[in-house]
C-alpha positions, 0 to 999 in steps of 0.5 A: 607513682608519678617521677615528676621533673623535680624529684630526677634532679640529682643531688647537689651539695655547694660549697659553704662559706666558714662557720666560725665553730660553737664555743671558738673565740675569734682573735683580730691580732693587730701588730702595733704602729711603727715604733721610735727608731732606735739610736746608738746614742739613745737606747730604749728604755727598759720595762722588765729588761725589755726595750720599750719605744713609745709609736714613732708618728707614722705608728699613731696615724697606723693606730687612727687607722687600725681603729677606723678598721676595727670600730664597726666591728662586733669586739668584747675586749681589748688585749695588749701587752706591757710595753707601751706600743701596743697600748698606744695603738690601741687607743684610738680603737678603745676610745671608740668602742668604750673599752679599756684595754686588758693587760696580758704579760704573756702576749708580750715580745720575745726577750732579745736578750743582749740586744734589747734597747734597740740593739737588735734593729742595728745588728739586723741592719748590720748583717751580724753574724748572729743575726744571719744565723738566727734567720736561717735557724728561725730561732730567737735563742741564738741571740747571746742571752734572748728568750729560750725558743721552747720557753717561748713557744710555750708562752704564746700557747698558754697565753692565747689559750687561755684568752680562749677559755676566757672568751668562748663565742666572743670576738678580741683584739689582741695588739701585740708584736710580730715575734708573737704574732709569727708564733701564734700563726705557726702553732695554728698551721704547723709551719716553720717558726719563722714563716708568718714572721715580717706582719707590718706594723698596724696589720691585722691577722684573723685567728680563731681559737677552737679547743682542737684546733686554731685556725688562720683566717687571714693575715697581714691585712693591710687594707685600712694603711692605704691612704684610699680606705674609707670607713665604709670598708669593713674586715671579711668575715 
């Protein structure tokens, strides 16, 4: 037998570029465009006991730019939730692609309890007691009356889970909030419940649903806000 040069060479294996797995959905979480401020002498209005401020004018340009973003990619649906900033930021995008937007109640924002209406911001920006130790506990709960932390978490999982069994090899945009979008991001890496919280308004994470796993594919994307972007940018893959 003849060894030529070709079969000496020893075995090479390079490193694979991610596969998005057979059957796994793809999420493009987009946090909503900036929102109305809020003001002591003008609460939000309420929708199911939760305030509802409609996108302040740097969120519609955020949402003109989210849909630049978004427009040559492939998507099969449009999900939002029942408060309106996040229908009003998906519409730019949905006009484009000629979809109508889904509503899904679970994808909705945590329930801020006694401090909806805007209240939140103002204790936040105020140093509440509570506010500091609902940061350092990473729970919502500690706010007089908010959302149940485990209720929460449970929420957010059936929600995106069954977008999952709805959506097998299909790629969604989900427009929802930074409180579910923190929770979704720490259900896929197992990371402290407020670890992914602070997405910017009009930012765009990447999620993929498996039914073993999720996995963060990106987060925070930003890209598209710089006044620089062109629409000849295009989402890593």
């Amino acid at each position: 037998m003849i060894v030529t040069a070709e079969s000496e060479k020893p075995a090479a294996y390079r490193q694979g570029r991610f596969r998005t797995p057979p059957g796994a959905t793809e999420v493009l979480l987009v946090r909503h465009g900036e929102s109305e401020p809020a003001r002591p002498d003008r609460p939000f209005p309420l929708v199911d006991g939760q305030g509802d401020p409609g996108l302040a004018p740097e969120g519609l340009e955020q949402a003109e730019r989210v849909a630049l973003r978004l427009a040559a990619e492939r998507v099969d649906a449009i999900y939002v939730t029942p408060l309106r900033r996040t229908s009003q930021t998906a519409a730019p995008l949905a006009a484009r692609l000629g979809l109508t937007p889904v509503v899904e109640p679970g994808l909705r924002e945590v329930h801020l309890g006694e401090w909806e209406g805007g209240l939140f911001r103002r204790m936040v920006a105020e140093g509440h007691p509570a506010a500091q130790r609902m940061a350092a506990e990473e729970r919502w709960d500690v706010i007089p009356g908010a959302e149940p932390a485990a209720t929460f978490s449970e929420r957010v999982r059936e929600a995106f889970g069954g977008l999952a069994a709805a959506h097998p090899d299909q790629r969604i945009v989900v427009v929802t909030h930074g409180g579910v979008i923190a929770e979704a991001l720490a259900a896929a890496t197992g990371s402290r419940p407020f670890a992914f919280l602070g997405a910017d308004n009009g930012s765009v994470s990447h999620l993929v649903l498996t039914e073993a796993r999720w996995i963060l594919r990106h987060y925070n994307d930003t890209a598209h806000l710089d006044p620089a972007f062109t629409t000849t940018a295009s989402l890593p893959t």
